[in-house]
C-alpha positions in Angstrom: -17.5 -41.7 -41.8 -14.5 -42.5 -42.5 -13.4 -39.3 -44.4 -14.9 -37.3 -41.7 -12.2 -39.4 -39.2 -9.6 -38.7 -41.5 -10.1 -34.8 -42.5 -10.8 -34.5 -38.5 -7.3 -36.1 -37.2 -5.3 -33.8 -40.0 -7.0 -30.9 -38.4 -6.0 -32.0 -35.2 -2.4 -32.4 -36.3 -2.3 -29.1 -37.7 -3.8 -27.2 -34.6 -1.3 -28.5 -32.6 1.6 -28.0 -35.4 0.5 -24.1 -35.5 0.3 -24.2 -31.3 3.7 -25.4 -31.5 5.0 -22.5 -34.3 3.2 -20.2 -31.8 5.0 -21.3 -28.0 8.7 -21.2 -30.3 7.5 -17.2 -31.1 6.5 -16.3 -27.7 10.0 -18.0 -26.2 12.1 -15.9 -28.8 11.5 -14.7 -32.5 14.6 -17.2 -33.2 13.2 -20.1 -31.9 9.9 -18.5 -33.7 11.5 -18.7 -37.2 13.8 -21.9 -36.2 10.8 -23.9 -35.8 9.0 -23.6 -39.5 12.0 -25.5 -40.6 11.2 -29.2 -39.5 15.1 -30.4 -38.5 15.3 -27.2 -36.3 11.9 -28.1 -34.9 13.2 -31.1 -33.1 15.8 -28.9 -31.5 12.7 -27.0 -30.2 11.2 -29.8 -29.0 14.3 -31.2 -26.7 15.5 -27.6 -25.4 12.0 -26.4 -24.2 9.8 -29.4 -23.6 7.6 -28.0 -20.8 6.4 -25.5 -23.6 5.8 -28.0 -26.2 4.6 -30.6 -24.9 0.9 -29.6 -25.1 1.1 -28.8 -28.6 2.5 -32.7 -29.4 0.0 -33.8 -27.3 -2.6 -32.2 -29.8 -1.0 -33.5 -32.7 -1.1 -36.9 -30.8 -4.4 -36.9 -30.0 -5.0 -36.2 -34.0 -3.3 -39.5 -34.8 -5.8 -41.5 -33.2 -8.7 -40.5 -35.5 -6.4 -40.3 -38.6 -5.3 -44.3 -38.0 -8.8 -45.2 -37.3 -10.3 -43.6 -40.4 -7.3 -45.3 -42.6 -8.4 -48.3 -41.4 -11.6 -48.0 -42.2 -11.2 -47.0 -45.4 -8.7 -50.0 -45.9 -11.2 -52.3 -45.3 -14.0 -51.4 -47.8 -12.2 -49.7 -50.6 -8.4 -50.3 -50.7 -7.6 -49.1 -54.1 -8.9 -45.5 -52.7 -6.6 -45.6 -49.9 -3.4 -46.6 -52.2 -4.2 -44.0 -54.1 -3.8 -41.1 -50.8 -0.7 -42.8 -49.4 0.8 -43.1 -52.9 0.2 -38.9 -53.6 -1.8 -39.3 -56.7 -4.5 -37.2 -55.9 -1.7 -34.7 -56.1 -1.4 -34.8 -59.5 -3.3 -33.0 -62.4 -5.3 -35.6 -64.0 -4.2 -36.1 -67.4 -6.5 -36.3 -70.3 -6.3 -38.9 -72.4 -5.9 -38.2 -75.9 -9.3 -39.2 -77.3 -9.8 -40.7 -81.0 -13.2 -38.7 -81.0 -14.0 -35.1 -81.9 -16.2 -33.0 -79.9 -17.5 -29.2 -79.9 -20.3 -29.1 -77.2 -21.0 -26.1 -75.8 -23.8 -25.9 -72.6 -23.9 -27.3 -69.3 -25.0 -31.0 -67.6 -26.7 -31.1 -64.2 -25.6 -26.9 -63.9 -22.1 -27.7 -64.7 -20.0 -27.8 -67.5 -19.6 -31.1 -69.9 -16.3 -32.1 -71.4 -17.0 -35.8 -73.1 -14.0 -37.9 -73.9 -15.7 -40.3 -74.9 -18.9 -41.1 -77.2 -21.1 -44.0 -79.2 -24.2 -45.2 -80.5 -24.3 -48.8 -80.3 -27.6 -51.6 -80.0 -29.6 -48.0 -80.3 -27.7 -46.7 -76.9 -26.4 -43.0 -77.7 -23.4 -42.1 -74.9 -21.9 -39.6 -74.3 -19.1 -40.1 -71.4 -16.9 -37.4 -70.0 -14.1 -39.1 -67.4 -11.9 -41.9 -67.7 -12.8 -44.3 -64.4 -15.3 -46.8 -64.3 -18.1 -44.2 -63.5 -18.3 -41.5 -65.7 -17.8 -37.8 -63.9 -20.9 -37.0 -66.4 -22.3 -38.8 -68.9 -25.7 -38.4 -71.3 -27.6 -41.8 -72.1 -30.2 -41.6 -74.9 -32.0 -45.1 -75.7 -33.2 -44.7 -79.0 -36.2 -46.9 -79.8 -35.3 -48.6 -82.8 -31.3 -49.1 -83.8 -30.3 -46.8 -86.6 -29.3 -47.9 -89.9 -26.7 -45.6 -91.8 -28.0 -42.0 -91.3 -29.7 -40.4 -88.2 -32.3 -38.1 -88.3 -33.9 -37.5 -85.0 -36.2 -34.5 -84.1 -38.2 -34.7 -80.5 -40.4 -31.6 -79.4 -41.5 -31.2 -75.9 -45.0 -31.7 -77.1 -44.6 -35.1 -78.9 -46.2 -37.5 -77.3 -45.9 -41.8 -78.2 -42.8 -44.0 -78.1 -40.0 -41.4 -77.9 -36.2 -41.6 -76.6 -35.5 -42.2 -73.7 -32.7 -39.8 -71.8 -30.8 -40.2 -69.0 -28.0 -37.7 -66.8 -25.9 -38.8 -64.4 -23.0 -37.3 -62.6 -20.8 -38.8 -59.6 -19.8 -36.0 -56.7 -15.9 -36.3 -55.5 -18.3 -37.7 -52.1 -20.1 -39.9 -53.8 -19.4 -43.6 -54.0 -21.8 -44.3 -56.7 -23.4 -41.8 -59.4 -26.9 -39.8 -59.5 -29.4 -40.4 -62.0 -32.3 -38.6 -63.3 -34.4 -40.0 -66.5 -36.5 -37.7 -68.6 -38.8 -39.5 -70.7 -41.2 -36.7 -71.9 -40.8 -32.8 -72.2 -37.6 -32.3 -73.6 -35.9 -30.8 -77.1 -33.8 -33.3 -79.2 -31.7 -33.0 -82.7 -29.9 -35.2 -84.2 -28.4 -35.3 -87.5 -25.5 -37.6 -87.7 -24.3 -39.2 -90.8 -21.7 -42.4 -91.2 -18.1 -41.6 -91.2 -15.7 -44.3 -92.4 -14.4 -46.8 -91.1 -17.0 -47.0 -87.6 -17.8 -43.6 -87.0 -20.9 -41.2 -87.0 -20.5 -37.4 -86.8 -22.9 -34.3 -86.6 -24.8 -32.1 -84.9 -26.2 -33.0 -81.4 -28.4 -30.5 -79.7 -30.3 -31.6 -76.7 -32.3 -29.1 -73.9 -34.0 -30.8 -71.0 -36.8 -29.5 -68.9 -35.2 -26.6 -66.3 -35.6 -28.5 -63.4 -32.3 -30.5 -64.5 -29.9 -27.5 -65.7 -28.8 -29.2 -69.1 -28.5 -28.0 -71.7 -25.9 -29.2 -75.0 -25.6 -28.0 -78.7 -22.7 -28.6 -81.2 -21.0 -31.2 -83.0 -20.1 -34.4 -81.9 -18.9 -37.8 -82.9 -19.5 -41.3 -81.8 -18.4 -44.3 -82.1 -20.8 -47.1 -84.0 -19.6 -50.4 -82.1 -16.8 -51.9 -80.2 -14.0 -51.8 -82.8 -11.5 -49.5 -82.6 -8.6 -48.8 -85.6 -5.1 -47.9 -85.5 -3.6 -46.8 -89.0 -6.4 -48.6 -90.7 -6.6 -51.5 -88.7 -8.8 -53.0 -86.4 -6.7 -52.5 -83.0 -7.0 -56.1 -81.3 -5.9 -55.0 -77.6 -8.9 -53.5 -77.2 -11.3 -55.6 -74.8 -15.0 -55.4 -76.5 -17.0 -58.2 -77.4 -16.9 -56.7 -81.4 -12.7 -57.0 -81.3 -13.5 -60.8 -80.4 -16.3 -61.1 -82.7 -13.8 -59.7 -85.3 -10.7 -61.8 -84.4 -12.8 -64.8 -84.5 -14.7 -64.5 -88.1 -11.2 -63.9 -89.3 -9.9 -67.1 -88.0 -12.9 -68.6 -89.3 -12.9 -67.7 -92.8 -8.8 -68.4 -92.9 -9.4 -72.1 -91.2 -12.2 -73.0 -93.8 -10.8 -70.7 -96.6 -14.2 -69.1 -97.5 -15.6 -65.7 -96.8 -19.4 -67.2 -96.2 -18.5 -67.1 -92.3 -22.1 -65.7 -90.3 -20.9 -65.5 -86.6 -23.4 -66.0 -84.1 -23.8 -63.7 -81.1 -21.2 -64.1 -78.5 -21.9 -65.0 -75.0 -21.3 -62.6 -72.0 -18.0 -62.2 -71.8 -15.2 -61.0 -68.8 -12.5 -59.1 -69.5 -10.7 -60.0 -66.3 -8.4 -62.7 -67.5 -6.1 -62.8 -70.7 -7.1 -66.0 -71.7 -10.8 -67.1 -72.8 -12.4 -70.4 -73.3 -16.3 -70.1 -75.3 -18.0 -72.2 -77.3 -18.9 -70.4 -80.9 -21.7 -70.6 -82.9 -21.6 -70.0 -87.2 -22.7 -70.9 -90.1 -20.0 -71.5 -92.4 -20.5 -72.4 -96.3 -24.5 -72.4 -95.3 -24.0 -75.1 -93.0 -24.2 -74.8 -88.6 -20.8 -75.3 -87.0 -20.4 -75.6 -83.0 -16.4 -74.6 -82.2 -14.6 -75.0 -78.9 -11.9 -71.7 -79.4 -9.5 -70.4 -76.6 -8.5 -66.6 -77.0 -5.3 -66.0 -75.9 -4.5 -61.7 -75.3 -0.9 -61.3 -75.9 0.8 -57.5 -75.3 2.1 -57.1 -78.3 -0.5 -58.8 -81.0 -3.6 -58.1 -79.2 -6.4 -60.8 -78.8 -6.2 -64.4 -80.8 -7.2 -67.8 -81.4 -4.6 -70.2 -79.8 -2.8 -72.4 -82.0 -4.1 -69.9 -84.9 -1.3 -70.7 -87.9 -3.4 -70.5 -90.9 -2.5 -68.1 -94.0 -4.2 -65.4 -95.5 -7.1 -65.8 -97.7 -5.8 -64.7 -101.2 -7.9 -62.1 -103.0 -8.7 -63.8 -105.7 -10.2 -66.0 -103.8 -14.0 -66.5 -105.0 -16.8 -68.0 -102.9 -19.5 -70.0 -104.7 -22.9 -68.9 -103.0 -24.8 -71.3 -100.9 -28.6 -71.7 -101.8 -30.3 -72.3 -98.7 -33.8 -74.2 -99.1 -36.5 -74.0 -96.8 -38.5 -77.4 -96.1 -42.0 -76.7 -96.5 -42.9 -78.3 -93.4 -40.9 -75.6 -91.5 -42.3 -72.4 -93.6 -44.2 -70.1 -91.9 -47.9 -69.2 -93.2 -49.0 -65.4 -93.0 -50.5 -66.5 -89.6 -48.2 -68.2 -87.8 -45.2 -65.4 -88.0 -42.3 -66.0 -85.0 -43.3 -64.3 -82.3 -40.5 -63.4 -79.0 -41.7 -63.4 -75.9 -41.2 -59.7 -74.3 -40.6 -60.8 -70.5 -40.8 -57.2 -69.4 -44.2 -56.8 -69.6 -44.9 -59.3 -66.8 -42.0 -58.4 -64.6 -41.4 -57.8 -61.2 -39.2 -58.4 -57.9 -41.1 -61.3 -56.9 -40.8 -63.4 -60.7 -37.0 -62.8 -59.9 -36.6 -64.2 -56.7 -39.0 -66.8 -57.9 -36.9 -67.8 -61.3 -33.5 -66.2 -61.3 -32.2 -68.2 -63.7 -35.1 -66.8 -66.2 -33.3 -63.5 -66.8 -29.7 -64.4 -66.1 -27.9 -62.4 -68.3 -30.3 -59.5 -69.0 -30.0 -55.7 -68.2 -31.7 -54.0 -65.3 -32.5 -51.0 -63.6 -32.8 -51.0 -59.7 -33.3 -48.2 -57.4 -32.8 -48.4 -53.3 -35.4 -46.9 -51.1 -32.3 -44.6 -50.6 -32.1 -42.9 -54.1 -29.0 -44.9 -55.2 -29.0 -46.5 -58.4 -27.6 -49.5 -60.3 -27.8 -50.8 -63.5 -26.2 -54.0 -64.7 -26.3 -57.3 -66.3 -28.5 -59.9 -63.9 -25.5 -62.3 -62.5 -28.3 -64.6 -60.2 -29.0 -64.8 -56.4 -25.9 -65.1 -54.1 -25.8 -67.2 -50.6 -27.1 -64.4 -48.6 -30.3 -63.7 -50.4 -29.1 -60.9 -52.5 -29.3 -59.6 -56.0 -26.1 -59.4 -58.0 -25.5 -57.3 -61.3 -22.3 -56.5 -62.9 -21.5 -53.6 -65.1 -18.8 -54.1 -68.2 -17.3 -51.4 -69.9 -14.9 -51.2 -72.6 -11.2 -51.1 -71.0 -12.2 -50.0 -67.4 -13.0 -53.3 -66.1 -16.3 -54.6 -64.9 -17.7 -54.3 -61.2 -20.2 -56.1 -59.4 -23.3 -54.8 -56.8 -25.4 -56.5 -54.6 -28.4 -55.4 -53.3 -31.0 -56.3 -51.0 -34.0 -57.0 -52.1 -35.8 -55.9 -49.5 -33.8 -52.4 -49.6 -35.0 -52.0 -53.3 -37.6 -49.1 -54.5 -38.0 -50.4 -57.5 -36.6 -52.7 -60.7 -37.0 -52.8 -64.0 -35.9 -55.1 -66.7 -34.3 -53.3 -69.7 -34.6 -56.1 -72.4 -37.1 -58.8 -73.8 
């Protein structure tokens, strides 16, 4: 509504700008040419008011939509607005120079797919083409098992069992949030990708989906295989990922207690938002459970770090004794009794949410409104009003967070055990 507001008072305003060019003609060809020159059309305007005060008037009845419209759009997405009083939607976006190498030739969703950006990671392949926090385009194939080393992956349209999933989606210059279509059956998938020092995987990629969604995408590609990212060798530390953290903080680890037998434990959820972090860090160090309090301080010139970090080096020749690790008997495991995890999407459903929300706080989810639109996220609880709230985290664009309704939801599904 509000762009409709907007393009409708600058039409408004032009109308009455080209009504105005046309009364300074038809009073003399001077006046006529006088007047596309803006200083000169104030002279216009003060020598032969009676002719053009209708054509102001249009122009001032165009304001009145125009300011109405800005406002609007001020009050639900100000960033947006900034961004068309500042010009920048007058300049050419410019690409950024992307540490990955790509040669895709085809189509996604009819139209053609430029990726910038590209990994497989937890068994997630991604292809991402755009820089923002929604992707222009992007391919998302969920692999079933995580990959280890080398990927071979064939799929015919006529296999049938526990295959990839694929997913398209593709956010219009209209649209607030992207479309998404999933295919889980019925399509034509290759993959051959081998490992590609130092956290890389390259190969071919060829992927055609039923005709229905226009995609089609053969070439070469190459992907990223976790969070880290290197500059001339080395791990770059500005980088916001939860595997730069996980890499700052083994480092510390191992430098503190002077051993290279440091096993991190999986890091909590973690925002980006601030520079400085406070989390409580599980590891086993030497073969024995450790429980640390760390703060991670992001400076602009060193990258992330542990505060009050002022240990050395480990020297090379440093050598580790290994750690034997007995099990008690009493806590072994007979054939029969093997550890079993509870998969909690097989019982899942809007209701169980509602009912315990603090049972999958934390996990991924798919929702779709009884509009179409849809969200996926990490499960952030119930807010005040009643509604459901997920946030979405991406490397260096931020995170964002949606709340829906529940009563405005189609359907939800919980992407992790």
């Amino acid at each position: 509504m509000d762009s409709l507001l907007i393009l409708g008072g600058l039409l408004l305003m032009l109308a009455g700008l080209v009504w105005l060019v046309m009364r300074a003609f038809g009073t003399s060809l001077l006046w006529g040419w006088a007047s596309l020159l803006p200083p000169l059309t104030l002279g216009y305007l003060f020598r032969h008011w009676k002719s053009a005060k209708q054509p102001i008037g249009l122009c001032g009845l165009g304001v009145i939509p125009l300011v109405v419209g800005l406002t609007m759009l001020a009050s639900h997405d100000s960033q947006r607005l900034t961004q068309i009083i500042s010009l920048q939607w007058l300049q050419p976006d410019a690409a950024a120079p992307s540490a990955l190498k790509f040669a895709l030739n085809g189509e996604l969703n009819g139209q053609p797919f430029n990726p910038q950006q590209g990994e497989l990671v937890d068994g997630v392949l991604t292809l991402r083409e755009g820089q923002d926090f929604f992707a222009r385009r992007e391919v998302i194939i969920r692999l079933p098992h995580q990959p280890d080393g080398a990927v071979n992956l064939d799929v015919l349209p006529s296999d049938t069992g526990r295959l990839p999933e694929v997913e398209i989606s593709w956010l219009l210059p209209e649209q607030e949030l992207p479309e998404a279509r999933r295919v889980r059956h019925g399509y034509t998938l290759h993959l051959a990708l081998t490992p590609l020092a130092p956290n890389k995987l390259e190969g071919d990629f060829h992927l055609v989906l039923p005709p229905q969604f226009k995609t089609t995408l053969s070439g070469k590609v190459e992907l990223f295989s976790n969070g880290l990212r290197y500059v001339d060798g080395k791990v770059d530390r500005s980088v916001d990922s939860p595997d730069t953290l996980a890499f700052v903080i083994e480092d510390y680890l191992q430098r503190r207690f002077v051993t290279r037998l440091v096993q991190l434990s999986p890091l909590p959820m973690l925002s980006f938002s601030s520079s400085s972090l406070d989390i409580e860090v599980g590891a086993q160090i030497n073969g024995e459970p450790q429980q640390l309090a760390l703060q991670l301080v992001k400076s602009p010139r060193t990258g992330w770090g542990v505060k009050g970090d002022r240990y050395s080096k480990l020297p090379k020749d440093l050598v580790t004794p290994p750690v034997a690790t007995a099990v008690e008997p009493d806590k072994e495991l007979s054939p029969g009794r093997t550890a079993r995890q509870i998969d909690r999407r097989s019982r899942f459903s809007l209701q169980r949410l509602l009912r315990n929300p603090e049972r999958y706080y934390g996990l991924a989810m798919h929702a779709v409104t009884l509009r179409g639109s849809q969200v996926e996220g990490r499960f952030r609880g119930v807010d005040d009003q009643g509604q459901i709230v997920l946030r979405q985290v991406k490397n260096g664009a931020g995170e964002a967070s949606f709340t829906v309704d529940p009563l405005q939801i189609d359907t939800i599904k919980l992407l992790e055990p």
